[in-house]
MILUM-52406 format. One record per residue (C-alpha): residue in one letter; x, y, z; residue number from 1. Coordinates in Angstrom, 1 decimal, decimal comma. Each point is the difference from the previous one (the first is absolute). Layout:
REM MILUM-52406
  kemar       X       Y       Z  lomar
      a       X       Y       Z    NUM
...
//
This chain:
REM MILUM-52406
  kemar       X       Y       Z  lomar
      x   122,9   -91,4    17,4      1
      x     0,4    -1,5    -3,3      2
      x    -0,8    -3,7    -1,2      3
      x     2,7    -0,8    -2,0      4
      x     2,8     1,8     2,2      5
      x    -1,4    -2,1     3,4      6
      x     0,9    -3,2    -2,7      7
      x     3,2     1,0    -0,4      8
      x     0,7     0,6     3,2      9
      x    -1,6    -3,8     1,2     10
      x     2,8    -1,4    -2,6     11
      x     2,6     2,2     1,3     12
      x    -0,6    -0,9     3,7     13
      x     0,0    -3,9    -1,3     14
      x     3,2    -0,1    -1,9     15
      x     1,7     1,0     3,0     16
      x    -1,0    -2,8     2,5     17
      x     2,3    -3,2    -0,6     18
      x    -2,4    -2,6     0,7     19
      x    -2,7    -1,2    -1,8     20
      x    -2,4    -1,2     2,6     21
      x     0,4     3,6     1,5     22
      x     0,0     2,0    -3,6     23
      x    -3,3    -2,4    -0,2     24
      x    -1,3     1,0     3,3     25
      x     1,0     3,5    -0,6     26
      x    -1,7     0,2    -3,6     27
      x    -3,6    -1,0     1,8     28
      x     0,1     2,5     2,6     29
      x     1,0     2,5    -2,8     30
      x    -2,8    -0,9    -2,1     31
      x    -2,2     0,2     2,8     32
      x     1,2     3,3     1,1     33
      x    -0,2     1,1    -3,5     34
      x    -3,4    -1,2    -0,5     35
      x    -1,5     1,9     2,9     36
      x     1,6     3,2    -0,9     37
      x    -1,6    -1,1    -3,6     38
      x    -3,6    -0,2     1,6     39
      x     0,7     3,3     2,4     40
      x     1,2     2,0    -3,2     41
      x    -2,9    -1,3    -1,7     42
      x    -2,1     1,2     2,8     43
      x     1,3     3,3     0,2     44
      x    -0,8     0,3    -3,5     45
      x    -3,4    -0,7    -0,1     46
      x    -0,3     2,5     2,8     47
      x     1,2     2,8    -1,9     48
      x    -1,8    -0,8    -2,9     49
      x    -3,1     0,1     1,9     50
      x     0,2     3,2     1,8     51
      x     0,9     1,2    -3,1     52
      x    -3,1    -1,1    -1,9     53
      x    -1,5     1,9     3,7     54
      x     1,9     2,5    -0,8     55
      x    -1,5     0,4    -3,9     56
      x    -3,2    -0,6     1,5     57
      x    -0,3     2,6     2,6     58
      x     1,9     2,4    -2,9     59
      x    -3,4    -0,5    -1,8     60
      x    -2,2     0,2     2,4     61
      x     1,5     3,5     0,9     62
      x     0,0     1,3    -3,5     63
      x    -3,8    -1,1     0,1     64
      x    -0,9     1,7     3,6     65
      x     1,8     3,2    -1,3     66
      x    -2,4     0,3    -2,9     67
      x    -2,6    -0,9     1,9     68
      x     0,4     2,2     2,4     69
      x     0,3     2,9    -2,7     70
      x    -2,8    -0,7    -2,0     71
      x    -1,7    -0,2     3,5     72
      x     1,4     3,5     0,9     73
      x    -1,2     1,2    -3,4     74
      x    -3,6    -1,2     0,6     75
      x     0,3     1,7     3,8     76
      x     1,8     3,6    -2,2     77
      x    -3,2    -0,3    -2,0     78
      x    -2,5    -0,9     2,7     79
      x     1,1     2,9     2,2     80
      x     0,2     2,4    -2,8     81
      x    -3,6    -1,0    -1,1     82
      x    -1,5     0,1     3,9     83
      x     1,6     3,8     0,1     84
      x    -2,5     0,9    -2,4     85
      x    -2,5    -1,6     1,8     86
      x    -2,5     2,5     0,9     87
      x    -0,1     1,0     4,1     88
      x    -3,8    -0,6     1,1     89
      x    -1,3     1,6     3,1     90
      x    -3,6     0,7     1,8     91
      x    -0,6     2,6     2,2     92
      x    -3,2    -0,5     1,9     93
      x    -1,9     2,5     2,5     94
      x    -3,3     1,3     1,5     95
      x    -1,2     2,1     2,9     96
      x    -2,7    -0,2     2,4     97
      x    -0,7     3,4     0,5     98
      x    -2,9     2,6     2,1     99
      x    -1,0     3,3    -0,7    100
      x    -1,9     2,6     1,6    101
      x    -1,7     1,2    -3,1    102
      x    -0,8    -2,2    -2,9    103
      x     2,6    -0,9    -2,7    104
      x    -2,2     0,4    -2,9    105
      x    -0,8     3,9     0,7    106
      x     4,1     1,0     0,4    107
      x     0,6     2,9    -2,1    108
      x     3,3     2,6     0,2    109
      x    -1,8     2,8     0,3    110
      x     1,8     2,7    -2,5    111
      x     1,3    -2,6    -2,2    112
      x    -1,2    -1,2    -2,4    113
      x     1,3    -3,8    -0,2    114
      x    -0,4    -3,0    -2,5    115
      x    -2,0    -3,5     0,3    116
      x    -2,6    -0,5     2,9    117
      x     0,5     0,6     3,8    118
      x     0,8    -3,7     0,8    119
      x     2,6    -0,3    -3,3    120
      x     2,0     3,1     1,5    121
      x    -1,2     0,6     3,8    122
      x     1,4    -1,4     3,1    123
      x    -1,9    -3,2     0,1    124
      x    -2,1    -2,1    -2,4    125
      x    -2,6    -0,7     2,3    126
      x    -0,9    -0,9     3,6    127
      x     1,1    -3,3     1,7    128
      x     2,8    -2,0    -2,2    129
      x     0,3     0,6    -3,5    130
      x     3,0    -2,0    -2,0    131
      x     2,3     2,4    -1,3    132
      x     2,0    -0,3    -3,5    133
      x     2,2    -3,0    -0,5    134
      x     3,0     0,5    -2,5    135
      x     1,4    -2,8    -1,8    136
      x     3,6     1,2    -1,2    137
      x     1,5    -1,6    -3,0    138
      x     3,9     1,1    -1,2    139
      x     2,6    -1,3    -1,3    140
      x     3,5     1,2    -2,4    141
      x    -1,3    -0,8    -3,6    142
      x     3,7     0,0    -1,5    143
      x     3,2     1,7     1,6    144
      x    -1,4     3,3    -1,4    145
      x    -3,6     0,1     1,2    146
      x    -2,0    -0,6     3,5    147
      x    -3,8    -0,3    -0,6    148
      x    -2,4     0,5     3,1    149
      x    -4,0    -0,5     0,6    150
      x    -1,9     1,0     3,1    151
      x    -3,8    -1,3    -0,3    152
      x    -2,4     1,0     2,6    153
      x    -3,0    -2,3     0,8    154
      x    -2,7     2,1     1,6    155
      x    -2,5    -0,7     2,7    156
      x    -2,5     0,7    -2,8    157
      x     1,3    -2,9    -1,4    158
      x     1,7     1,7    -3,1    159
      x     3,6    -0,5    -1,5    160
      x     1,7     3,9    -0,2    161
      x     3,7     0,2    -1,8    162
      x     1,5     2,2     2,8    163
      x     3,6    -0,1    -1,7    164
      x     1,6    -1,3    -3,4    165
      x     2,5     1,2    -1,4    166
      x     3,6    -1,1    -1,7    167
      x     3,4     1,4     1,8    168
      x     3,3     0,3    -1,8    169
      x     3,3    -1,5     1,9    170
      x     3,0     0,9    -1,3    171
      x    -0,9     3,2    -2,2    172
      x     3,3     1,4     1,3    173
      x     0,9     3,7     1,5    174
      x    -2,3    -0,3     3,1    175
      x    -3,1    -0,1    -2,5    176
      x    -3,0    -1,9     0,5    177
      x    -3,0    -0,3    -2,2    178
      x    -3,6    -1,3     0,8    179
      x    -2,6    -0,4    -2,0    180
      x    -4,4    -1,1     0,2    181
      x    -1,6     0,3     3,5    182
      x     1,8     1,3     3,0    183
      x    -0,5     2,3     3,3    184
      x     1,9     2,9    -1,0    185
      x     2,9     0,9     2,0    186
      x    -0,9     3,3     1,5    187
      x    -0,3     0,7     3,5    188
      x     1,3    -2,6     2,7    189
      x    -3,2    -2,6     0,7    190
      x    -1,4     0,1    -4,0    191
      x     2,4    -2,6    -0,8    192
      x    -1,1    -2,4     3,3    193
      x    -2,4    -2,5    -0,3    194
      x    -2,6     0,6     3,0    195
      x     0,9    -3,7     1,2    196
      x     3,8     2,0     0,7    197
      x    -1,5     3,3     1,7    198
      x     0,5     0,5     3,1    199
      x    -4,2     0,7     0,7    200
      x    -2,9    -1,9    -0,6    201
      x    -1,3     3,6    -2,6    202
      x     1,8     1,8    -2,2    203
      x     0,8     3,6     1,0    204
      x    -3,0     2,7    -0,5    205
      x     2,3     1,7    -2,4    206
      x     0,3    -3,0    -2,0    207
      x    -3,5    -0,4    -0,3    208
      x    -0,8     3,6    -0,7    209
      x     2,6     0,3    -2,8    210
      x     0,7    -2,9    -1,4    211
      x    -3,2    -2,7     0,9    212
      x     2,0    -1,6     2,6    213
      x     3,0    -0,4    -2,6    214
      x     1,5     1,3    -3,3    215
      x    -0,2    -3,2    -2,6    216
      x     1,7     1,3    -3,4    217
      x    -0,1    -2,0    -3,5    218
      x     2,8     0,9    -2,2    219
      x     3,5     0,2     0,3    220
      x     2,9     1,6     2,6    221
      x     3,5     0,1     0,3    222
      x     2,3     0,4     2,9    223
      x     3,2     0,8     0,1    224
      x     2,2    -0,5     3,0    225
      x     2,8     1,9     0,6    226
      x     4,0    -1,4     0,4    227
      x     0,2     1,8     3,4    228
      x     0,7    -1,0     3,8    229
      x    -3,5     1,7     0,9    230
      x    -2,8    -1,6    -1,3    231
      x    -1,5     2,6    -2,7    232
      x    -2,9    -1,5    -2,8    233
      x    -2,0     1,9    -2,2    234
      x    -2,6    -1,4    -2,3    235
      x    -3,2     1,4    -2,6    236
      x    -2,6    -2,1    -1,3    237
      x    -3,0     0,3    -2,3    238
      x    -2,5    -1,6    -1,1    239
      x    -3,9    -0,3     0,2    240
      x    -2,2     2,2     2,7    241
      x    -2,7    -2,8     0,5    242
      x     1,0     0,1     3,7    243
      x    -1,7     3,0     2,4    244
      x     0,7     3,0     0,1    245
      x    -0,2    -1,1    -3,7    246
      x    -2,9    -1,4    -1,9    247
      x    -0,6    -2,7    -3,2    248
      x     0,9     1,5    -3,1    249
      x     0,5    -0,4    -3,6    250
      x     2,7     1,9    -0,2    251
      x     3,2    -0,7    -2,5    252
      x     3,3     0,8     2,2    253
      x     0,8     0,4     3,4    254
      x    -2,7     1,6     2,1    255
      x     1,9    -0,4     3,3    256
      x     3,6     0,8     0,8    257
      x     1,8    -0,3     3,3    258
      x     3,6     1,0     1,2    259
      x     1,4    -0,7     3,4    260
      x     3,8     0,0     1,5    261
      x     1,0    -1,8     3,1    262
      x     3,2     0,8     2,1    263
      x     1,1    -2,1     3,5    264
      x     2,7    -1,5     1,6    265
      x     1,3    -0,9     3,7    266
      x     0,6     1,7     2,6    267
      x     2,2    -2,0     2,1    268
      x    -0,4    -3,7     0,3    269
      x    -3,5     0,4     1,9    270
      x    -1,9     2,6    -2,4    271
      x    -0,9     0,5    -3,5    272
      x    -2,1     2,4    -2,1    273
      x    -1,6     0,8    -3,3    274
      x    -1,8     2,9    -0,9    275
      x    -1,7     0,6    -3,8    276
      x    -1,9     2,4    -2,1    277
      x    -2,7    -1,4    -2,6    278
      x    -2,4     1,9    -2,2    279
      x    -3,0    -1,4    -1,8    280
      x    -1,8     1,7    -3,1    281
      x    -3,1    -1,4    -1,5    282
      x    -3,1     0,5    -2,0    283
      x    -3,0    -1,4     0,4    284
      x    -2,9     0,5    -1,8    285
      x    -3,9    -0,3     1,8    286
      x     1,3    -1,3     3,0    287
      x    -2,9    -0,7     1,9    288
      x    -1,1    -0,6     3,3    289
      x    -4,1     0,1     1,2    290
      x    -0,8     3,0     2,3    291
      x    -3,8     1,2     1,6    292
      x    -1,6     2,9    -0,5    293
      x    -2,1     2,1     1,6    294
      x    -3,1    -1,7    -1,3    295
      x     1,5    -3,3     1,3    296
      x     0,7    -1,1    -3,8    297
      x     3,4    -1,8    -0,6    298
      x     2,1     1,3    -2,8    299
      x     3,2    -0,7    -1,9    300
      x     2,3     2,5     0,6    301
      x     3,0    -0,2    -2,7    302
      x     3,2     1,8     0,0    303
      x     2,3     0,8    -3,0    304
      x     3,0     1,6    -0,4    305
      x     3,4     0,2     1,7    306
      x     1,1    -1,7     3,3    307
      x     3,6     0,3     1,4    308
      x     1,2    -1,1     3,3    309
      x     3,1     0,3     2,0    310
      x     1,0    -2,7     2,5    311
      x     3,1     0,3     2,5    312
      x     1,0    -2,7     2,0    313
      x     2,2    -0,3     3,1    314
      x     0,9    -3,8     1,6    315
      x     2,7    -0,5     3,2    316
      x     0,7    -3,6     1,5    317
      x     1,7    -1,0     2,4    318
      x     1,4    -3,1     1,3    319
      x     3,0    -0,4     2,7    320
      x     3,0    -1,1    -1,6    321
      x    -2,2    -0,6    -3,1    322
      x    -1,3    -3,0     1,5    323
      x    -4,0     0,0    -0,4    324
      x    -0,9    -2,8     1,7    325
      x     0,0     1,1     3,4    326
      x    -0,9     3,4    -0,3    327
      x    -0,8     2,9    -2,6    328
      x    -2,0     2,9    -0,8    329
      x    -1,5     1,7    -3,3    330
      x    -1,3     3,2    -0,3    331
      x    -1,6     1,0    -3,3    332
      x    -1,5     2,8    -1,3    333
      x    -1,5     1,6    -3,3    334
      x    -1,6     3,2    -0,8    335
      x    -2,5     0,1    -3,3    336
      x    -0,8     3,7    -1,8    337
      x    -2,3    -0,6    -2,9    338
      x    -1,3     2,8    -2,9    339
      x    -2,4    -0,9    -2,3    340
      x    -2,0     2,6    -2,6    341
      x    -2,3    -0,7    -2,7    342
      x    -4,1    -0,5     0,1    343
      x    -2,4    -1,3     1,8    344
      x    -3,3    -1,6    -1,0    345
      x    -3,3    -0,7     1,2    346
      x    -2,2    -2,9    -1,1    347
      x    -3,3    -1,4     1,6    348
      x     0,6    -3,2    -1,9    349
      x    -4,3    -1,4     0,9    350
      x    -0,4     3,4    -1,5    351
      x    -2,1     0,9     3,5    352
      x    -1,2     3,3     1,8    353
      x     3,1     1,2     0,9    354
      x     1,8     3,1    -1,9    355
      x     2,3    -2,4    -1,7    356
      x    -2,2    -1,5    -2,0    357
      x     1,4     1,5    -3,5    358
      x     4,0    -0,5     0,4    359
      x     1,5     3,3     1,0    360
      x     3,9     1,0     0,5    361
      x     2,3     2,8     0,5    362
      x     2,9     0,8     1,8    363
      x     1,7    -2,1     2,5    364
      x     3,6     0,4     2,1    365
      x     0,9    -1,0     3,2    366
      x     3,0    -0,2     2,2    367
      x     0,5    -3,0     2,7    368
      x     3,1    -1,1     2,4    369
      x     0,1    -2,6     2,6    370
      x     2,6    -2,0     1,9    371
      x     0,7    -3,1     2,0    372
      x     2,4    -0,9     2,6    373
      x     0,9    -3,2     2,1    374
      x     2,4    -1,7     2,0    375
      x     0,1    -4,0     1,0    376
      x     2,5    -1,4     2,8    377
      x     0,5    -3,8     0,0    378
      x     0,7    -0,2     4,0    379
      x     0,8    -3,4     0,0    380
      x     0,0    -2,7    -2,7    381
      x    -3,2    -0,5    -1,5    382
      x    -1,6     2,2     1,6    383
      x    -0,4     3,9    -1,8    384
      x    -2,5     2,9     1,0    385
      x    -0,2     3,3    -2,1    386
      x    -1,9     3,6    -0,3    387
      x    -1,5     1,3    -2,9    388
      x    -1,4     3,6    -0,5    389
      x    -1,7     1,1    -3,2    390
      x    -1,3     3,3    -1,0    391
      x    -1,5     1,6    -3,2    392
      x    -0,4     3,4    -0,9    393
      x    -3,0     0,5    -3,0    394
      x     1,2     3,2    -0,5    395
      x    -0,9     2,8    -2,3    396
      x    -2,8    -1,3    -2,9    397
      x    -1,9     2,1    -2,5    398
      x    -3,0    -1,6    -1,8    399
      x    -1,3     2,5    -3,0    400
      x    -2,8    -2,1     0,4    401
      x    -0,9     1,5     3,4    402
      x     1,7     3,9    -0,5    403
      x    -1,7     0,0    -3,5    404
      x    -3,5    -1,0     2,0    405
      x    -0,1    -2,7    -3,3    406
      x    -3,6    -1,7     0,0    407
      x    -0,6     1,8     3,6    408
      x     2,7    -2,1     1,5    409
      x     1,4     0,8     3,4    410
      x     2,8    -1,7     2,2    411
      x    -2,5    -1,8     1,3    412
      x    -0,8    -2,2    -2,9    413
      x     3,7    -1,1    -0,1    414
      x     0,1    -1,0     4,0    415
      x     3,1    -2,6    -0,5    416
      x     2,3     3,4    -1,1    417
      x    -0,8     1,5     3,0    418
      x     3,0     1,4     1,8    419
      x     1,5    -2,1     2,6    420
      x     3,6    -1,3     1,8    421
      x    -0,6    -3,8     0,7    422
      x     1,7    -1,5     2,6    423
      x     1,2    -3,4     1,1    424
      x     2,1    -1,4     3,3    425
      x     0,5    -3,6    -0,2    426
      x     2,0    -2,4     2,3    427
      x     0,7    -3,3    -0,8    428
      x     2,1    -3,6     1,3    429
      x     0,9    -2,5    -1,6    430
      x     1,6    -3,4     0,4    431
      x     1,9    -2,3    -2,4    432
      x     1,0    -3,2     1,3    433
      x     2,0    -0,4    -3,4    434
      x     0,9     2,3    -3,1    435
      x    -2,7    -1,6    -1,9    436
      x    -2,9     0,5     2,4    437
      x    -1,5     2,9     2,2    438
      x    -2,5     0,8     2,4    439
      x    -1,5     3,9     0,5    440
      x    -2,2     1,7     2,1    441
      x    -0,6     3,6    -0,9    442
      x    -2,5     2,8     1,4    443
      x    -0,6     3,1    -2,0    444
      x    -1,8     3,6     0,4    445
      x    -0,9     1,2    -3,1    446
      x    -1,9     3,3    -0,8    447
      x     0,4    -0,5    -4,2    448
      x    -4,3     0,4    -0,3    449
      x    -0,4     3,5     1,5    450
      x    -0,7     1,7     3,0    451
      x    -2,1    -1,5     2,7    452
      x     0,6    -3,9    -2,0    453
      x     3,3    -1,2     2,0    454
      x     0,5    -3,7    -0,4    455
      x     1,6    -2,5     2,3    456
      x     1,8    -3,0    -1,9    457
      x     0,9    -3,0     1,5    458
      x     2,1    -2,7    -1,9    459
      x     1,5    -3,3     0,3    460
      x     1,9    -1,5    -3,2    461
      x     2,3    -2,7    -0,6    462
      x     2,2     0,0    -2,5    463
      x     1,8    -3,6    -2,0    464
      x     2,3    -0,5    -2,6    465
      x     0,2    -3,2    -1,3    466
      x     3,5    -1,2    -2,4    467
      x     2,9     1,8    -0,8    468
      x    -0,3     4,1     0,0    469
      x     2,2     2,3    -0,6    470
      x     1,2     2,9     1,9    471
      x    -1,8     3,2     0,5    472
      x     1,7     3,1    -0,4    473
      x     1,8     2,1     2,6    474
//
């Protein structure tokens, strides 16, 4: 209440009392009533004005927190955008301790004639334990348009190998894909695996025959995959022939070439498929590999001239309900037909007794198939046990060397062409107490050197993966 009007109505009240002793007494109690309401008014006041100086205060305090707390969600926008480029690090490490019948250091496929030495291609290294390759992955998007990706292989031999490096387009647009530098081509269903992701301590005998264990291209290739339901890609590539059944060349151009097409989908909720169709064209040029004659001399034998190979590929899975965990089952298969036609030479390089001292060549065609097939049934969790069974076919080879009778040769001096159908059972278990380690004992019978020369393979490998790692394909 007002002041002034509480005054006026103090000298209201007071004019209306007759006596002056009681105005008098009347006039105290009002000013005492009117002081206290005075101090009370005075008090309520200085109440308002401080809550609202709280009031202002807190209003500031806000208006500070707010900005803090969107500069600070500025620093977190650009933090997370700058760890998504971050590059994904992971190690895979392995070995075996393996035990053969026959020594690792003489394996030969006998009718093929394969790349590198026995223990860079063979079954096993050596004897007893021997640390297998370790592969330190590096990838990571570069920008919104572009993934980059390096596989580096540190070899027991103490040697750093670029397995895989290439670039990978991301949003190109109309199901296209485009990849470009060092890859494993995608033809075939295992090429594109990493051995730490097959399902068997070796790689298929096929493999090795054909390919040296695995097709590696260095170029470029492009996929395209199709806007449909069923899942349908088709892809080429080309690029350098450096890798087998290629050879290092100074060549301008693409000296390799691939196509492939792959088709799947699911059968239900428990099953699904893919099948594909890839075909491989090269050239190499002195491809070379050491063969011994009749006089017991070691030569270089070189082929030049045209190689093609077909691959088809067949994989089912299954999984109840399309839950893996428990249960599933994979069966995988591929067949291999490979024609290659050109020349072949002769060359005692020590320039010895043998009738290859002079470089000779002529004529040289040959036409070779060979398949695979497997199955592995994870029982139980963990726990997996599979079948493997390999054969080769050598088939039909003409050497002019030999039907020409060049330099007296004879079949004999080129033993390692000899006809032959290698074969190869193998059984395996394994355990993984986690996706990111494993545990595998495999046996093997393998008759890959020739009649009479079966070899019994023992195995046990582990398998680790170290950091983040992506998914491996279906």
């Amino acid at each position: 209440m007002n002041p002034f009007r509480l005054t006026l109505a103090a000298i209201a009240l007071a004019a209306a009392f007759p006596s002056a002793q009681a105005a008098g007494d009347d006039l105290k109690a009002l000013r005492e009533e009117i002081a206290r309401m005075r101090e009370n008014y005075e008090k309520r006041i200085d109440k308002l004005e401080q809550r609202l100086a709280q009031a202002e205060s807190a209003a500031g305090k806000a208006v500070v927190s707010a900005e803090s707390a969107r500069q600070a969600a500025q620093r977190n926008t650009v933090a997370s955008a700058a760890s998504g480029f971050n590059p994904e690090v992971s190690l895979i490490l392995g070995g075996a301790l393996t035990r053969t019948s026959r020594d690792p250091a003489d394996w030969k496929l006998q009718g093929f004639a394969t790349p590198g030495e026995p223990d860079e291609i063979g079954p096993a290294k050596r004897r007893g334990y021997s640390l297998g390759e370790s592969e330190l992955v590096i990838s990571a998007n570069v920008d919104p348009n572009f993934r980059g990706y390096l596989n580096l292989a540190l070899t027991p031999e103490n040697t750093l190998e670029v397995e895989e490096a290439y670039f990978q387009t991301l949003g190109l647009g109309q199901g296209l894909t485009l990849k470009g530098g060092r890859f494993l081509s995608g033809i075939g269903y295992q090429n594109e695996h990493h051995p730490h992701a097959w399902d068997f301590a070796d790689a298929p005998l096929a493999y090795t025959a054909f390919f040296g264990n695995r097709l590696t291209a260095e170029g470029l290739q492009m996929k395209w995959l199709a806007p449909t339901d069923l899942f349908l890609e088709v892809g080429a590539e080309a690029g350098r022939d450096d890798a087998f059944p290629g050879s290092s060349r100074n060549k301008k151009g693409s000296a390799m070439g691939s196509l492939f097409a792959h088709v799947g989908g699911d059968v239900g909720v428990s099953n699904s498929w893919r099948a594909g169709l890839s075909f491989v064209r090269t050239s190499p040029q002195d491809r070379v590999y050491e063969d011994t004659d009749t006089a017991g001399v070691t030569n270089n034998v070189g082929f030049s001239g045209r190689s093609k190979t077909w691959v088809a590929d067949f994989v089912w899975k299954w999984a109840p309900n399309g839950n893996a965990t428990e249960k599933n089952f994979k069966f995988q298969s591929e067949y291999f037909r490979r024609t290659e036609n050109g020349t072949l030479f002769c060359e005692d390089p020590n320039a010895g007794a043998g009738p290859c001292t002079a470089r000779l060549t002529d004529t040289y065609s040959s036409r070779q198939s060979g398949f695979y097939a497997q199955g592995v049934y994870q029982f139980m969790p963990k726990w997996r046990v599979g079948y493997r069974y390999d054969q080769l076919n050598s088939g039909g080879t003409r050497i002019g060397l030999v039907d020409n009778a060049v330099g007296g040769l004879t079949a004999a001096d080129f033993p390692l062409l000899g006809a032959w159908k290698p074969k190869r059972s193998t059984l395996m278990m394994d355990y993984s107490s986690s996706e990111f380690s494993r545990l595998r004992l495999q046996f093997a019978r393998d008759t890959s050197r020739g009649p009479g020369q079966a070899d019994n393979q023992v195995w046990l490998q582990y398998i680790m993966s170290l950091g983040s790692h992506g998914a491996h394909k279906f």
